[in-house]
N, C-alpha and C positions, 0 to 999 in steps of 0.2 A: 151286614156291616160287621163283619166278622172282631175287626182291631177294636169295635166299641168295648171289647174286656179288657184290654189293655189302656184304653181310654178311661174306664171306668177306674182303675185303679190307681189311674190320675188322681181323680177327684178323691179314692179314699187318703191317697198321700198328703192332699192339700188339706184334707179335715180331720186325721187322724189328729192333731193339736188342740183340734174347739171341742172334740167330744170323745166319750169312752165309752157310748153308746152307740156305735156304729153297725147296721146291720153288718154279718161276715159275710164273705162273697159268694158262699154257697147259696145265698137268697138273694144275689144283687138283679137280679132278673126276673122279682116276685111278678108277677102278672094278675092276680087276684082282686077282686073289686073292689074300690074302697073310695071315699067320698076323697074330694081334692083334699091336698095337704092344707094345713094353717100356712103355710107360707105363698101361698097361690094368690093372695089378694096385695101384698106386699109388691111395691113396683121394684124393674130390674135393680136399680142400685144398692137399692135393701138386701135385696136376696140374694147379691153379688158379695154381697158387705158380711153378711150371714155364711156365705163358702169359706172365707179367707180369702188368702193369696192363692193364687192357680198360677200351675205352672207354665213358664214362658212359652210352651209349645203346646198349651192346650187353647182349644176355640171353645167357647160360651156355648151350646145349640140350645137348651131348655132346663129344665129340672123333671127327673122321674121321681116315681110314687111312693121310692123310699127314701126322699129327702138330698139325695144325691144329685150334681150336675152331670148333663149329659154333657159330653166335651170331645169336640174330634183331636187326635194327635196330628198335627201340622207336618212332625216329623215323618208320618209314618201313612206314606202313598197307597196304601193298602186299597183304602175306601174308594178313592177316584174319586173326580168329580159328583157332586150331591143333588138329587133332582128330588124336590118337592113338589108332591102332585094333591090335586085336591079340589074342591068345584068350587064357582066363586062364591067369596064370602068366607070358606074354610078357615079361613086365618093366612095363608101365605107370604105375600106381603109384611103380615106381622111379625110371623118367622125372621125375615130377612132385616125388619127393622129391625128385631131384638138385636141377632148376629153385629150389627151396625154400629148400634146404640150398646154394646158392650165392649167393643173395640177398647174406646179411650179408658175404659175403666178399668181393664186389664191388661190391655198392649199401651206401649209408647208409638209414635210415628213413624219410629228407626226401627221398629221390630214388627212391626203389623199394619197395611193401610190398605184401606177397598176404593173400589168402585162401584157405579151403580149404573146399569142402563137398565130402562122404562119406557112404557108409552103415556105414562102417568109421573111425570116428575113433581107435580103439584103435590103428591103424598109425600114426597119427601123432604118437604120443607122440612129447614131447620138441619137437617141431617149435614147437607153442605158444611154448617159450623163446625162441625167436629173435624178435629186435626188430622184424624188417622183419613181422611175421607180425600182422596182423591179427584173426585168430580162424581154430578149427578147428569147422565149424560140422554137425552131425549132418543130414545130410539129409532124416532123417522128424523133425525138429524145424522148430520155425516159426523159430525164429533164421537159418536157412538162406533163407528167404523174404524174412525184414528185411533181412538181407543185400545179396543181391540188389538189393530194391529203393533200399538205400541209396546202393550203389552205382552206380546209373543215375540214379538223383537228383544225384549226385556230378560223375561223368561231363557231365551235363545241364549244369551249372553251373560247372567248372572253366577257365574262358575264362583266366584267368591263371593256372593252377596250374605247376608244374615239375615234380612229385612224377608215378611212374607207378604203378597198381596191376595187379597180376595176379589174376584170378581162377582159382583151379583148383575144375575139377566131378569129379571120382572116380566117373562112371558116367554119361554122358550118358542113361540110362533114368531116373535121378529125376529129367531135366527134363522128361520128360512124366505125371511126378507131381505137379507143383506146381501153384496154381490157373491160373488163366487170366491174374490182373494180373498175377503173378510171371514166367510164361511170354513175356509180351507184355514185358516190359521185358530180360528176358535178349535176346531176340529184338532189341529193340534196340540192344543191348552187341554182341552177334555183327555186328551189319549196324554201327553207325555208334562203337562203342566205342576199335578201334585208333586211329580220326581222335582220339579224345579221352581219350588215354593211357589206357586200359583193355585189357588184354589177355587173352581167356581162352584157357582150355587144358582140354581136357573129353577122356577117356579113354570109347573104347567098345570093348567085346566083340565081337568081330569074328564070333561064332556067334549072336549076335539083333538082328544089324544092321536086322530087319523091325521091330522093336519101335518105333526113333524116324526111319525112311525121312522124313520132313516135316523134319527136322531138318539130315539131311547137306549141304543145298544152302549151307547157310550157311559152311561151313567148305572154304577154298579150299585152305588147304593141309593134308597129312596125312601124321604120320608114323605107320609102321608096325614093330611087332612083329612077332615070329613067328607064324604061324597055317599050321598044318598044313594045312588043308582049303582049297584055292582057291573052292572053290565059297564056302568063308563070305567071300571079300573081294571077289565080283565087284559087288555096289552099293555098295561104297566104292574101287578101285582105278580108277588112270585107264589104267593099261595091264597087261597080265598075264603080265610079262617079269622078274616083281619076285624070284621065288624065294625067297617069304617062310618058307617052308618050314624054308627052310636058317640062317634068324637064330638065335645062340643066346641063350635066353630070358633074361630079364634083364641081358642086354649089352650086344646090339645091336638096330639098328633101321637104317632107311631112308625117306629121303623122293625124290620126283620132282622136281627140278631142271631146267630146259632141257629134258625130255624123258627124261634121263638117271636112271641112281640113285646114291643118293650113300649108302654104310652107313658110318654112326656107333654110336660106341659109349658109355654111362655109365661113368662111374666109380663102387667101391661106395661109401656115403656110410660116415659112422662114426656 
């Protein structure tokens, strides 16, 4: 995830005002061990409230080890579509609640709004209430199809728009559930979607990554959860130095940077 340095210097712009102790960016990618931060116990809104203001084209992903937000640039298609992998229980789900559940706290509705599709919409209660949220859409339902396709109709056509949407998929295996036009149009979201403000975010199970192999090429960047078994992350992992092993499950995560690993951590939502 190469633009995460330029992402990163998002967040130092938005914090350069609260503090004048800022690590400098020659160490913004420290990797060395070190107990969670004091702000890890703190729920999202606190920790939000604790960055500042972030800029209108940064998305929320977590907090890394020196205090800093990790943040995608919206503006900047670099990344591509975002695949989270990891075994169950890792945390995944919780990722995408966070992403969710930071929305309204940092977008208006005119500038940022998601969607969700699931085979589990019961986790999502409550999330429906939030403004920015477009629908919570049941995966073995056809509304999750209209969706979709609406959405790339959307995308297709939004030459003047300002507004971004995020897609979230809660199991990358129902996307090779779906028929073949719905398929064929996500397929376009993934490949030409970040050019035209759409952005997804799709969670996979890192023990039946055989299930959607046709699928992973699309997703350049990846972040990971814990997954005990290396053997389940060698056709999703770009190197094998990752120590995924050792993330604690619903906290942390990691992605590839430079080459490098960078672990961040969630905050719990409320």
């Amino acid at each position: 995830m190469n633009s995460l340095k330029r992402n990163y210097e998002l967040a130092l712009e938005a914090l350069e005002e609260l503090t004048t102790e800022l690590v400098s960016t020659d160490t913004q990618m420290d990797k060395s061990v070190r107990p969670p931060p004091s702000l890890a116990p703190l729920p999202l809104d606190q920790i939000l409230a604790q960055f500042g203001t972030l800029p209108r084209d940064a998305l929320f992903l977590g907090a890394a080890y020196d205090g800093l937000p990790i943040l995608l640039n919206l503006n900047d298609p670099t990344p591509g579509p975002i695949l989270i992998a990891g075994d169950q229980g890792s945390g995944k789900t919780a990722l995408l609640q966070t992403i969710a559940e930071a929305t309204p706290l940092t977008h208006t509705p005119k500038d940022l709004q998601f969607g969700i599709i699931t085979k589990h919409p019961e986790e999502w209660e409550g999330i429906e209430e939030i403004e920015n949220c477009m629908g919570i859409f049941p995966a073995y339902h056809n509304d999750a199809n209209n969706f979709i396709l609406s959405l790339a109709d959307w995308a297709h056509n939004n030459h003047r728009e300002k507004r971004f949407a995020l897609l979230l998929i809660d199991d990358l295996e129902t996307v090779a559930e779906m028929n073949e036009k719905v398929q064929q149009s996500l397929r376009w979201l993934l490949l030409r979607g970040p050019n035209r403000r759409v952005w997804t975010f799709v969670t996979l199970n890192a023990g039946r990554t055989e299930k959607v192999l046709p699928w992973l090429n699309a997703f350049r960047t990846r972040l990971f959860g814990m997954i005990e078994n290396a053997q389940d992350a060698v056709a999703i992992l770009p190197t094998r130095d990752a120590a995924l092993h050792l993330l604690q499950p619903g906290l942390e995560f990691i992605l590839n940077e430079n080459r490098q690993w960078v672990k961040f951590w969630i905050p719990p939502v409320q």
